[in-house]
Steps between C-alpha positions, in 0.01 A plus 500: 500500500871601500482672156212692588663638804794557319303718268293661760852588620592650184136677491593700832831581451423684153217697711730589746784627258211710335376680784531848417579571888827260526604471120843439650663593814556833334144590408227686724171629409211686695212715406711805622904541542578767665832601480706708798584457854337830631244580734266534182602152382356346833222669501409408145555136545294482785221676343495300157465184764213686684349535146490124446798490244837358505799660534892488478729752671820519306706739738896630418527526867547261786296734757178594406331855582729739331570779701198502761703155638825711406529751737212739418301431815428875512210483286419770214134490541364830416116447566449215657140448437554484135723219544254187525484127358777273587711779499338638892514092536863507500517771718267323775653220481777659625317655788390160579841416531606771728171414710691229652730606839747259374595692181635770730867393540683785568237780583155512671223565280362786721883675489398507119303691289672620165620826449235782365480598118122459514557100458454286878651211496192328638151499449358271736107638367554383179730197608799629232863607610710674218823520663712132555826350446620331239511118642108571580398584135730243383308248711127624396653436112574141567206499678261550207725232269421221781157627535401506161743233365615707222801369282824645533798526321772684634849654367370449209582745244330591166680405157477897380703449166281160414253379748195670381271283276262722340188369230210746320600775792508297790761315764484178438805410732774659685823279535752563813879515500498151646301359201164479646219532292152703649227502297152704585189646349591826687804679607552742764811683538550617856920610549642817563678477147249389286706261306236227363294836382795586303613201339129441441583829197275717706562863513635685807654796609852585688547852659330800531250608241479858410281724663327561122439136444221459732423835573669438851639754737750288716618335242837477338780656626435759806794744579417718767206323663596408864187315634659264763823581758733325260688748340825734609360774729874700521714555166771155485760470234508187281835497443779268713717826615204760533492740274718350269345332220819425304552245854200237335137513654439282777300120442207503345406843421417511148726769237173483293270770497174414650270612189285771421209505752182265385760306213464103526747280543609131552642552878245343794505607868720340740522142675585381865446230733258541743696421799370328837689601753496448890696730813385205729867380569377103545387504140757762359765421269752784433493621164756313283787658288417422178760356235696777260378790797566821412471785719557750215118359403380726748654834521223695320254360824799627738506789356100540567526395823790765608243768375335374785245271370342328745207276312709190446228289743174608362435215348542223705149428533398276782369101492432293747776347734732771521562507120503709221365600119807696423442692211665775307518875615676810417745618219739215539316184645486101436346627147756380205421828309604455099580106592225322299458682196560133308331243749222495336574360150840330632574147475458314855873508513509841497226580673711264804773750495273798487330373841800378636635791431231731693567223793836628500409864521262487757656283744821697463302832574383368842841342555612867411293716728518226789912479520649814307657695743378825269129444566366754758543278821152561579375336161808214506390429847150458494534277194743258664219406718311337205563200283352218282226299668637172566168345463424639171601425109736145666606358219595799355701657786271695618449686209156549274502281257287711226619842385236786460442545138313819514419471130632336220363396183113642445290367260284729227211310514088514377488822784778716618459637825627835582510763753139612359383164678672535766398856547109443417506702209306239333314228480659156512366189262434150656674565863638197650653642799570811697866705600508794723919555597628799330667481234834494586777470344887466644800670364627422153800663431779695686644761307683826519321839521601776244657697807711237564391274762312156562111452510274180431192481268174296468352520844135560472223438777184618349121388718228430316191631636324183567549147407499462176450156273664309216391381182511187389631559200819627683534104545458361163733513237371695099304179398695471193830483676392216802123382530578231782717724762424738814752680605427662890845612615669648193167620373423772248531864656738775493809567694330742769169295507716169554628679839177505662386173394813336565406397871500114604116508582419665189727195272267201740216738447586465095631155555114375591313706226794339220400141643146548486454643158807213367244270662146660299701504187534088532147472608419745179750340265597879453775731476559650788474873336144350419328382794203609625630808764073439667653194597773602622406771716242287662762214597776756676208660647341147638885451623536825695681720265467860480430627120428894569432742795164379547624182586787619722469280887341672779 
């Protein structure tokens, strides 16, 4: 009997080392791999689960949600009834969360209500709050992984110059910087940056197209046009001694001239962190003085504010518990303008020192305006009062630990959506979701007018009339390029169109739709530019989506 156990021995461990799950310590495989660490990563796991498939998240970051767990609590929601699916789930399970008396710490839920803006922060009739802090959406994230049991990788970062495996069109596997090995049928691509679309050889766009390429008005580059509040209202010399521009222009205002009005170009609007912040002085921490400070940074916003500016706290948009969304605002605000142009094709070392770099800048501007004895004392004051929230971002003292990457690479894929969608100048193919923000776009460039003095570009805000959807073939690749990848974050559309659908429940909106059709093009043994859309629809409208304004929630 020993030599048949022996060989029965032998028998198994061949099976095991051929198991195309665990062909060595290095090797995964699932139906799906989604790759990212966003909010539309999540949501995409859990739904290819839902649909009864398997699934491997392969995230670059250690915290998952993006930027709705980093620091934008002040949700972008447009119309909220077209926002449906596990999307609104997200959103109630957050209201389920603030149901409880014990989540208020610091503040008593009656005492809060959310600023105005036409967005409440709760909506106790349809059991969904939109406005939270970071921790919270942090937790529902984690939530859903334990829930659903999804597979996780984390800080683990995609081999860009080698790790894509590729065979008749398709993914076969994408390898990580650590040597692992994940291996799927599908492949959804869910960062901010788009890198596995790109070293996948699909095609994609940086910058602003011209208005002429898509027949676009808000396109391209837009001297003149002053939608929002963030421009210079009063005439303000660029140069260090003003007046003089032999004395060298101050940082970060570009020599360059802007371009003609409507040209394209390769610049994209700006980045920031989306700060939480707290005046509750149990949970405050003072703002810190970042390393290599320079006050010089911030002359050009001094020299605003002695005009008499006075908008330097509109946007500290209020969460629950005495904290903040602390967004950008005005001419000179936490917005890096003319920071990013190379983040995103960089290398991840340089895109390090580009966001450590925009750390830098925007903790030394509230450092500025909080101890600089030049800052109006009514200003300098009144931010002295507020701080980091001690109870937020802790292993990263206190501060977010994802950047806002407004836009970066875009991919030109089967269906390019422009302002016409948008806009509902026409029809839309195959809809697989719905958008409704404006399209908004913030400042690109900061340049110097032809009379001599400093103004900044690219900020658009333009409504659409109604909600308006989005083709699925904004989130497939050209067939011949990629048949086996979605691509719901860094998705095909122009520049101007990509600022409206850029909102976090519009990526988990997209994030669901990519899942389900990666999930009918297994069950059809189909590309995914080939699956049956009838099918489609029906499933995202069986799982609460909203498609087109017929479908819109009540």
């Amino acid at each position: 009997m020993k030599p048949v156990i022996l060989y029965l021995s032998f028998l198994i461990s061949i099976l095991l080392s051929c198991n195309p799950a665990n062909h060595n310590n290095n090797s995964y495989e699932a139906d799906v791999v989604v790759y990212g660490g966003t909010s539309a990563a999540v949501i995409a796991a859990v739904e290819v689960t839902q649909s009864g498939k398997s699934v491997i998240l392969v995230s670059p970051d250690l915290h998952l949600g993006g930027l709705t767990s980093g620091g934008l609590g002040w949700t972008d929601t447009g119309k909220k009834e077209a926002i449906g699916g596990l999307s609104r789930n997200f959103y109630h399970r957050i209201w389920q969360y603030y149901n409880k008396d014990e989540s208020w710490i610091w503040q008593k839920r009656e005492d809060y209500g959310g600023r105005g803006q036409g967005t409440k922060a709760i909506d106790g009739s349809k059991r969904t709050m939109w406005i939270f802090e970071p921790h919270v959406a942090k937790r529902v994230f984690e939530d859903y992984i334990k829930e659903f049991k999804i597979k996780t990788f984390r800080d683990e970062w995609l081999n860009r110059s080698s790790g894509i495996q590729k065979s008749n069109g398709k993914i076969v596997s994408l390898t990580t910087l650590s040597g692992k090995v994940f291996k799927g049928k599908v492949f959804i691509d869910a960062t901010y940056e788009g890198d596995l679309m790109a070293s996948s050889g699909v095609s994609y766009h940086v910058g602003r197209e011209s208005t002429k390429t898509y027949d676009e008005k808000w396109n391209g580059v837009q001297t003149g046009v002053l939608h929002h509040q963030h421009w210079f209202w009063e005439n303000i010399s660029p140069y260090k001694t003003p007046g003089d521009s032999t004395s060298g222009l101050l940082p970060k205002i570009s020599p360059e001239p802007p371009g003609e009005y409507g040209t394209g170009d390769n610049k994209i609007q700006a980045y920031c962190f989306r700060l939480c912040l707290t005046n509750n002085y149990e949970n405050r921490k003072p703002f810190p003085k970042p390393k290599n400070y320079d006050p010089s940074e911030y002359e050009l916003l001094l020299r605003s504010m002695l005009t008499g500016r006075k908008d330097f706290f509109t946007k500290f948009d209020p969460v629950p518990n005495y904290k903040t969304d602390t967004n950008n605002h005005g001419p000179f605000s936490s917005d890096n303008i003319g920071m990013n142009y190379d983040y995103p094709d960089a290398s991840y070392l340089k895109r390090k020192a580009i966001i450590e770099e925009h750390k830098n800048y925007q903790m030394g501007l509230l450092y500025f305006v909080a101890n600089d004895t030049r800052v109006p004392s009514d200003i300098r004051e009144k931010l002295s009062q507020w701080g980091l929230a001690k109870d937020e971002f802790t292993d990263n003292e206190n501060w977010p630990h994802q950047i806002y990457v407004r836009e970066a690479r875009r991919m030109i894929g089967a269906y390019i959506t422009t302002e016409q969608d948008v806009l509902l100048k026409r029809e839309v193919p195959k809809p697989v979701g719905m958008g409704s923000y404006a399209m908004d776009s913030h400042n690109v460039q900061r340049y110097i007018t032809p009379d001599g003095f400093v103004q900044n570009e690219g900020d658009i805000g333009v409504k659409p009339p109604a909600p308006y959807s989005i083709s699925y073939g904004s989130l497939t690749p050209q067939k011949n390029e990629c048949s086996n990848l979605l691509v719901p974050v860094c998705l095909s559309s122009s520049h101007i169109a990509f600022g409206s659908i850029r909102m976090e429940p519009v990526f988990m909106i997209l994030g669901q739709s990519a899942a389900v059709a990666a999930c009918i093009a297994i069950d059809e043994n189909s590309a995914i530019q080939d699956i049956d859309y009838n099918d489609l629809e029906t499933l995202l409208l069986d799982k609460g989506q909203v498609l087109t304004l017929q479908h819109l929630i009540k």
